[in-house]
C-alpha positions as CSV (number, residue, x, y, z in Angstrom):
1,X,35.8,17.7,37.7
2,X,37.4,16.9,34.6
3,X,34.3,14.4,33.4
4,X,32.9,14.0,29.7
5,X,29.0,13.1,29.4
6,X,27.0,12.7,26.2
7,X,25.2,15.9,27.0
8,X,27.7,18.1,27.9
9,X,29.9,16.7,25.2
10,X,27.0,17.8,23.1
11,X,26.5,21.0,24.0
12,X,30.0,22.1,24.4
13,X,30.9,20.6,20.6
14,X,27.6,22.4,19.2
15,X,28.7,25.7,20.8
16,X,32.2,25.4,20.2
17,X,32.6,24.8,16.9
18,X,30.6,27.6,15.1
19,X,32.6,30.1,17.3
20,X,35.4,32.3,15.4
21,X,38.9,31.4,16.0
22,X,41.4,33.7,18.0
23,X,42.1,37.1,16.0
24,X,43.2,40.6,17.7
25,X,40.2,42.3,15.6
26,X,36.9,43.3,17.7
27,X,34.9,44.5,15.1
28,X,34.4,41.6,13.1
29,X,32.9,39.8,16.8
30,X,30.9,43.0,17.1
31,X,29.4,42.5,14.0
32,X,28.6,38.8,14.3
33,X,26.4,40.4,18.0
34,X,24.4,42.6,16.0
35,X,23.8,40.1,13.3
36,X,22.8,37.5,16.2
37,X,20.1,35.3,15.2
38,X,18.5,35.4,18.6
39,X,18.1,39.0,18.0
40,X,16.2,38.3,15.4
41,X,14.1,35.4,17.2
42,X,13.3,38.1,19.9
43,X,11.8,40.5,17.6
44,X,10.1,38.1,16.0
45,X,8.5,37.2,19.6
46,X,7.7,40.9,20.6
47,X,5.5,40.8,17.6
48,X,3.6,38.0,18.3
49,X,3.1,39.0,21.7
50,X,1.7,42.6,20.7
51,X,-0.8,41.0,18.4
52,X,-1.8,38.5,20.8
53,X,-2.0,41.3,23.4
54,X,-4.1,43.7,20.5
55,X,-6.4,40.2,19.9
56,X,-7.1,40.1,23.6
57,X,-8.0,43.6,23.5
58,X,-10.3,43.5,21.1
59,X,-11.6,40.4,22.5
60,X,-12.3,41.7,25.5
61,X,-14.4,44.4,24.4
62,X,-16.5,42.4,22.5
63,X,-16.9,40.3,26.0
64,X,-15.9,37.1,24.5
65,X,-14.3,35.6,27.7
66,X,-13.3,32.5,25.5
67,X,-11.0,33.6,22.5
68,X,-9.8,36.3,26.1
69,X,-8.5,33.2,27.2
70,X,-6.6,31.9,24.4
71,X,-5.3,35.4,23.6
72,X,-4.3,35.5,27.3
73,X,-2.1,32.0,26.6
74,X,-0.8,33.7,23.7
75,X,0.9,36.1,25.2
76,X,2.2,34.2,28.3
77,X,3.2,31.8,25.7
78,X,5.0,34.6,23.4
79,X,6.4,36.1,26.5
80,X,7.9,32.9,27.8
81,X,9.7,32.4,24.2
82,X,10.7,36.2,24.6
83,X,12.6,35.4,28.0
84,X,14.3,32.3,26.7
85,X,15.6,33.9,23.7
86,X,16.7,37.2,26.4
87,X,19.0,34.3,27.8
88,X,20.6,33.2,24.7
89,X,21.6,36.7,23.7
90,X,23.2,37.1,27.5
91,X,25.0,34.3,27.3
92,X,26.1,34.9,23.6
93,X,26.9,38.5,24.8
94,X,29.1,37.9,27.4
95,X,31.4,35.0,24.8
96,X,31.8,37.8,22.4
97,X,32.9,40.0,25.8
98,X,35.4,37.2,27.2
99,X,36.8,36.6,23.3
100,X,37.6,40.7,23.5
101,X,39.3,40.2,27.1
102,X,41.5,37.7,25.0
103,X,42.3,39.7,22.9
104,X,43.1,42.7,24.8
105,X,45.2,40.2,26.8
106,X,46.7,39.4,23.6
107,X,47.9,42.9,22.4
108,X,49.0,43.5,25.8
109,X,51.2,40.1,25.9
110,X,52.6,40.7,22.4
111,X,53.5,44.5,23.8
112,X,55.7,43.0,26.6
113,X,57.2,40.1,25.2
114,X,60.4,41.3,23.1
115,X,60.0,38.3,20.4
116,X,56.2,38.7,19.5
117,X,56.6,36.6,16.4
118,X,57.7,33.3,18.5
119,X,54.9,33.8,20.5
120,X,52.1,35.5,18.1
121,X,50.3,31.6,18.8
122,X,50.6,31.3,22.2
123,X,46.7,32.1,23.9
124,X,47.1,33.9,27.0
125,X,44.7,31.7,28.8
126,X,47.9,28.7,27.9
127,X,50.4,31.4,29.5
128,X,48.4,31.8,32.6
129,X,47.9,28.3,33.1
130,X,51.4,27.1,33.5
131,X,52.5,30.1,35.5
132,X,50.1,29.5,38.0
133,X,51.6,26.2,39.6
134,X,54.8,28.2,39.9
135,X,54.7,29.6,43.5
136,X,54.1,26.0,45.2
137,X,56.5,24.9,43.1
138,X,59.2,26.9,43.4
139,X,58.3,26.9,47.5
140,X,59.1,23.1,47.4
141,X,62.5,23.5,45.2
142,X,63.7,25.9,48.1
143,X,62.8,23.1,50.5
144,X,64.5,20.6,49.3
145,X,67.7,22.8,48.3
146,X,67.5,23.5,51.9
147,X,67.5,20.3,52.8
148,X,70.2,19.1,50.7
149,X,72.2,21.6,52.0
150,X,71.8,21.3,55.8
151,X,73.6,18.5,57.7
152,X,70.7,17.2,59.5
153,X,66.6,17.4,59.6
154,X,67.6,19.5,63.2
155,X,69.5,22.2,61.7
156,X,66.6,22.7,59.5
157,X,64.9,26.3,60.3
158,X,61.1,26.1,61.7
159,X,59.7,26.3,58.9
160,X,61.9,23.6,56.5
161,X,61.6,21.5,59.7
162,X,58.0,21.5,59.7
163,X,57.8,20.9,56.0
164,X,59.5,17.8,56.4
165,X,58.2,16.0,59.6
166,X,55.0,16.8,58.2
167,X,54.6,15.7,54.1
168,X,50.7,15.0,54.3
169,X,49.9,18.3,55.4
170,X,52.5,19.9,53.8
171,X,50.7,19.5,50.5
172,X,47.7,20.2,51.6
173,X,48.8,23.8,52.6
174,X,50.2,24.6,48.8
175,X,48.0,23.4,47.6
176,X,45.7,25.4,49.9
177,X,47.3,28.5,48.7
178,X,48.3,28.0,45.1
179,X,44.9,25.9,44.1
180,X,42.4,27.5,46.2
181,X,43.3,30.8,46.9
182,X,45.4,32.2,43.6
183,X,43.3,29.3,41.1
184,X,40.3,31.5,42.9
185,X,41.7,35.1,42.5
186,X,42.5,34.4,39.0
187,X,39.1,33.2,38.3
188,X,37.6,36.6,39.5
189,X,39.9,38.5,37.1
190,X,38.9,36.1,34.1
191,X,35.1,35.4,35.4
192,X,35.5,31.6,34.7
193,X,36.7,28.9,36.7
194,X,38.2,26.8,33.6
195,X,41.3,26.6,34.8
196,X,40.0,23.4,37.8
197,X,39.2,21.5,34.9
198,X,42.6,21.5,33.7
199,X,44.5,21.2,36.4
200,X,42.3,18.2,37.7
201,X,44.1,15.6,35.2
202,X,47.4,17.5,35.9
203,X,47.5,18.0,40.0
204,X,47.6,14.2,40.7
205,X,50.8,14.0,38.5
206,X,52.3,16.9,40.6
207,X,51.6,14.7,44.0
208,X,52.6,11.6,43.3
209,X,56.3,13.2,42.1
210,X,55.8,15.3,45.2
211,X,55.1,12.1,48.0
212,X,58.0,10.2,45.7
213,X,60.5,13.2,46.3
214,X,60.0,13.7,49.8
215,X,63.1,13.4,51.6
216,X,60.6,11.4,54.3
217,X,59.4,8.8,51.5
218,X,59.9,5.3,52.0
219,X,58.8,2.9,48.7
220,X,59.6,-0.1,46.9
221,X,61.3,1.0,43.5
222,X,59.3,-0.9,41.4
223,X,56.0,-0.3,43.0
224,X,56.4,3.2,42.8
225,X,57.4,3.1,39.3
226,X,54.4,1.6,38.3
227,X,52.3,4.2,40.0
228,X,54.0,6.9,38.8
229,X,53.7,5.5,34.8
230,X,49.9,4.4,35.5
231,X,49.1,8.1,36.9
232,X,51.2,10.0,33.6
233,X,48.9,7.4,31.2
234,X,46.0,8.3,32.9
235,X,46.4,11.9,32.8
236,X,48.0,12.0,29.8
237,X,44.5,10.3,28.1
238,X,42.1,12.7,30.3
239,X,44.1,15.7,29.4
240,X,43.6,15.0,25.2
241,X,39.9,14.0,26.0
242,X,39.9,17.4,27.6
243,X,41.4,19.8,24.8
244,X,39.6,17.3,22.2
245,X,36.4,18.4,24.0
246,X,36.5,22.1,24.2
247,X,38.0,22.0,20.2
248,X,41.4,22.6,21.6
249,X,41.2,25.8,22.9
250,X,42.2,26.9,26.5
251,X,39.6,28.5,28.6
252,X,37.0,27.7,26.1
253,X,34.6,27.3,28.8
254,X,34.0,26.0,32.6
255,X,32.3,23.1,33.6
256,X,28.5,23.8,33.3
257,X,27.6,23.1,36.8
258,X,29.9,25.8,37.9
259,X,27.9,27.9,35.5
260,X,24.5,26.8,37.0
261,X,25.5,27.7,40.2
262,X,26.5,30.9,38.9
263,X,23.1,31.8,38.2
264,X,21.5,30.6,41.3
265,X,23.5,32.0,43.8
266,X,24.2,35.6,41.5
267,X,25.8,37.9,42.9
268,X,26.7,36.1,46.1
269,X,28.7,33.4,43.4
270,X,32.1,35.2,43.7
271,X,32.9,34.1,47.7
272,X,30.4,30.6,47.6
273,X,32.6,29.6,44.7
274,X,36.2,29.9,46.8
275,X,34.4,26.6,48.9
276,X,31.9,25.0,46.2
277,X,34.6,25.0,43.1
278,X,38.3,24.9,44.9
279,X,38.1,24.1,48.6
280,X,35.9,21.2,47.7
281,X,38.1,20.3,45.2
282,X,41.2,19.7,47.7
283,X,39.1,17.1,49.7
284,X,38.8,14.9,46.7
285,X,41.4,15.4,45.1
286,X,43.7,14.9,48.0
287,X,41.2,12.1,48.8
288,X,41.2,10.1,46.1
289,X,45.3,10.2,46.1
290,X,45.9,9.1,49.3
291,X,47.0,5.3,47.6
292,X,49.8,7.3,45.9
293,X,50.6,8.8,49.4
294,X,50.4,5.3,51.4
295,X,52.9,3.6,48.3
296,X,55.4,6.3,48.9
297,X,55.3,5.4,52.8
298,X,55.7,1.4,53.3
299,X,58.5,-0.5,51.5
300,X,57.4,-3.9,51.2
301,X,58.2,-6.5,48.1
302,X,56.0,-6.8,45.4
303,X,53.4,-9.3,45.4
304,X,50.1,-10.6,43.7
305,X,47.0,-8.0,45.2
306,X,50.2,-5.3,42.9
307,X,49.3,-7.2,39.9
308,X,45.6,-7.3,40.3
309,X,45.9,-3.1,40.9
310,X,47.7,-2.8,38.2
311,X,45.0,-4.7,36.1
312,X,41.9,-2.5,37.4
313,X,44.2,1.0,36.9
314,X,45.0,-0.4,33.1
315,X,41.4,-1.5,32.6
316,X,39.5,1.5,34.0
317,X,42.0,3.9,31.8
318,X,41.0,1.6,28.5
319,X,37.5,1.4,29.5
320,X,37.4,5.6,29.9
321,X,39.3,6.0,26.8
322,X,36.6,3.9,24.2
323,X,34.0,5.3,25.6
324,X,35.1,8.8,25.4
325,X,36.5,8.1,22.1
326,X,33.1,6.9,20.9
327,X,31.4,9.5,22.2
328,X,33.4,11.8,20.5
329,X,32.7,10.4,17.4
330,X,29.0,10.7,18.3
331,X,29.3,14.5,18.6
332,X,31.3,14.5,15.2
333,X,28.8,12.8,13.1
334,X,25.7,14.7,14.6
335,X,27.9,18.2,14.1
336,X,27.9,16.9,10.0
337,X,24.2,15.6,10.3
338,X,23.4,19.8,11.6
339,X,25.6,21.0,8.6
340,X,24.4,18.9,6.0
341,X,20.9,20.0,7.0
342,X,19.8,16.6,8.2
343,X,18.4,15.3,11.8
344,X,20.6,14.3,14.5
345,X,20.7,11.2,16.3
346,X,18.7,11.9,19.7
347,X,21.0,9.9,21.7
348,X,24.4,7.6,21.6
349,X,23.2,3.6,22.0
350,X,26.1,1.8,20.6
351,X,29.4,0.4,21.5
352,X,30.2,0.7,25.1
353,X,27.0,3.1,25.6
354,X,25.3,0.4,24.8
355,X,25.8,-1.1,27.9
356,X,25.7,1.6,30.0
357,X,24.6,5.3,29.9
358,X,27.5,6.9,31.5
359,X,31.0,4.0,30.8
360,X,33.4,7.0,30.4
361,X,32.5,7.5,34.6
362,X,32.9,3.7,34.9
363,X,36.2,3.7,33.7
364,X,36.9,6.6,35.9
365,X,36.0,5.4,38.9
366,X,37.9,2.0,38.2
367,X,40.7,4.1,37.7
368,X,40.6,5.1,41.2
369,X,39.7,2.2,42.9
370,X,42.4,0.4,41.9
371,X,44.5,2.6,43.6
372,X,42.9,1.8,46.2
373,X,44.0,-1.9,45.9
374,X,47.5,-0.6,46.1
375,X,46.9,0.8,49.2
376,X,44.7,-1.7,51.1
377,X,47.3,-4.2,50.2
378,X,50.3,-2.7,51.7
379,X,47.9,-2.4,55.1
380,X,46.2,1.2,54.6
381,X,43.0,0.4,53.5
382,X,41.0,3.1,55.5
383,X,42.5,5.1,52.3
384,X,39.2,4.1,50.4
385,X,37.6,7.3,52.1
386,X,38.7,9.3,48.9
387,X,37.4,6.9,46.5
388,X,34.1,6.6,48.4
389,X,33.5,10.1,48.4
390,X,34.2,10.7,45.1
391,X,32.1,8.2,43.8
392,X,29.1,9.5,46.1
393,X,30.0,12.7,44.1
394,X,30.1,11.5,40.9
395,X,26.5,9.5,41.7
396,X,25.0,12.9,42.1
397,X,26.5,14.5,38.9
398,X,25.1,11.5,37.3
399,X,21.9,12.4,38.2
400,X,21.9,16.3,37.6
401,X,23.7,15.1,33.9
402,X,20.4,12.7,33.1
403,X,18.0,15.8,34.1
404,X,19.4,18.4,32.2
405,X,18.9,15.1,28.9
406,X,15.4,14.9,29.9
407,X,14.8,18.2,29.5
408,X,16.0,18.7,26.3
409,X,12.7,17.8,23.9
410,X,14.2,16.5,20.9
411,X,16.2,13.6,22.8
412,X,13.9,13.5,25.9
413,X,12.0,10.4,24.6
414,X,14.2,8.3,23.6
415,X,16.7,9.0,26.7
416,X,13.7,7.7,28.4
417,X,13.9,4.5,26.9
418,X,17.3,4.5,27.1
419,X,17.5,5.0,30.7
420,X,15.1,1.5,31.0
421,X,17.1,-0.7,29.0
422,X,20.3,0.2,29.9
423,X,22.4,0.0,32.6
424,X,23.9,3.4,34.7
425,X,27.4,2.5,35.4
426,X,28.3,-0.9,34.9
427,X,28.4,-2.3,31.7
428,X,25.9,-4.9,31.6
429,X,23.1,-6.7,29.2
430,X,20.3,-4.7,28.3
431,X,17.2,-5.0,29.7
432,X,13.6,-4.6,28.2
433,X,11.4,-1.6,28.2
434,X,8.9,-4.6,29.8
435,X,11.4,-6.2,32.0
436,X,13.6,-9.0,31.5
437,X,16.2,-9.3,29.4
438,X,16.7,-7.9,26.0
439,X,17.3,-10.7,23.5
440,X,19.4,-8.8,20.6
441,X,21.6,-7.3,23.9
């Protein structure tokens, strides 16, 4: 899922923006390993951990059980910093590794296209990421070429015939086999899964074109329009909150819960992922389009429950965009706070975050509710479903985002408070550590 939260904005943006910018050279990445200051913390660790181990040597034979003890703590202390800092080279480790597949991708790319100086800028991560809608694509051209062609939906062939009695399903199986399958085989040759991410602000654009093109659609012109304007705003903001995320680069990094996951299921990750990162992505993001489906599918006049969509699309799309925008802001001024040598704010506790904790998901989820008004208005309102389930989604990611705060020591305190006096979703007056209402709110 394409979401931003103050934590992951955080640690993205921290990570991110100390990282060396695209270059062909590998020795200069090299270098920068070696030269790692977690190397240097884990030395540093292995020597406090000898002498502790010496101290509790010594102790020992002097049968002092009591400084035995404390030596004891110091090394399972030691060797507790030791394993953390064995993590933080891994990780660091494999970015320097997936920068030198880039790379490699890079010489190779400039190798095979004839006109290397027009395309010396392009990232090869961009270049796989517009190629890969192509097969549905180009399967759905043929289709409708064949359709255009062809004097009635009988003389169709099995297949084009089936393709068209059959819209709903129809993109559920490309997007079966383009999204789930080649997204999926691409992410084992790159060892991310990125490319979702992406593609979840771009793949509702793609259906609601697709359900208005249909030779089977049936729509008012102006409601269907509007729907297809609101879903380009919408993923026109949530694509530039994505690239202004990850510093605009592609493939900078996949979503941290796939990353999570990653290391608790090991090596069984590369098949668990085909149905926790992309299958489960069809069912909401088909879910959660269905409205887009049902306005392409009944051609009624416009009336007033329109307008009132309309309003709840415009405002959940304003709402996501402040608060994103603000939180972006956040990460900027803390980033100048860590180079200026001077202490971060622990947590964001102004404008719409004020609030709430998480306003960017609000604004989401209004997004896609009022949708939903479209649909339950022209007499499809079991199309909620999507909507429902994504929110129950979203509730849990809510919950796994506020854990991995808490855990964080320098912010854990005062996310604490926060979490009392403020509101989850809704934007709403704060409330006192106490109880009650908060008087300067």
């Amino acid at each position: 899922m394409a979401d931003s939260d103050n934590e992951g904005y955080v640690s993205a943006s921290s990570s991110f923006s100390k990282s060396p910018s695209f270059s062909p050279s590998l020795n200069e990445e090299t270098h920068n390993l070696r030269r790692n200051k977690y190397s240097k913390a884990i030395l540093k660790h292995l020597t406090n951990a000898n002498l502790a181990i010496k101290k509790s040597i010594y102790m020992a034979r002097g049968h002092n059980k009591l400084p035995r003890i404390k030596g004891s703590k110091k090394i399972l202390q030691h060797m507790q910093h030791l394993k953390t800092m064995t993590m933080k080279l891994k990780t660091t480790k494999e970015t320097v590794e997936k920068k030198m597949l880039n790379n490699i991708l890079f010489v190779q790319f400039s190798v095979l296209v004839p006109n290397r100086t027009e395309w010396a800028e392009c990232h090869p991560y961009a270049l796989i990421a517009f190629l890969a809608p192509l097969p549905s694509t180009l399967f759905y051209l043929t289709f409708l070429h064949n359709h255009q062609t062809t004097t009635s939906p009988e003389a169709l062939s099995p297949i084009w015939a089936w393709c068209y009695h059959h819209p709903l399903l129809l993109a559920n199986a490309l997007f079966f086999f383009n999204v789930n399958v080649l997204f999926w085989v691409i992410s084992q040759v790159l060892s991310s899964h990125w490319m979702i991410d992406f593609y979840w602000t771009v793949i509702p654009v793609m259906l609601v074109h697709y359900y208005r093109t249909h030779p089977l659609a049936e729509f008012n012109w102006w409601r269907s329009t509007i729907g297809v304007l609101l879903t380009w705003v919408w993923s026109v903001r949530l694509t530039h909150n994505y690239f202004r995320r990850e510093n605009w680069q592609w493939g900078a990094r996949e979503d941290w819960r796939f990353t999570d996951m990653n290391s608790q299921y090991g090596k069984q990750w590369w098949w668990i992922s085909f149905f926790a990162v992309y299958l489960s992505q069809q069912v909401f993001l088909i879910g959660i389009c269905l409205p887009l489906y049902v306005i392409h599918s009944v051609n009624v006049p416009l009336n007033i429950w329109d307008f009132v969509a309309v309003i709840v699309c415009i405002c959940g799309i304003v709402v996501a965009y402040f608060a994103d925008t603000q939180l972006h802001e956040f990460v900027s001024r803390n980033n100048e706070f860590k180079e200026a040598g001077k202490p971060v704010v622990a947590n964001l506790d102004e404008g719409l975050w004020r609030y709430s904790r998480h306003p960017n998901y609000f604004g989401e989820q209004l997004w896609w509710w009022g949708l939903v008004v479209f649909a339950w208005n022209l007499g499809q309102g079991w199309t909620f479903v999507g909507s429902f389930v994504n929110t129950l989604c979203l509730g849990y990611v809510t919950t796994l985002v506020e854990k991995r705060m808490l855990k964080q020591e320098f912010r854990a305190e005062a996310y604490r408070q926060y979490q009392k006096t403020t509101s989850v979703w809704i934007p709403w007056r704060k409330s006192s550590p106490t109880g009650g209402k908060d008087k300067k709110a």
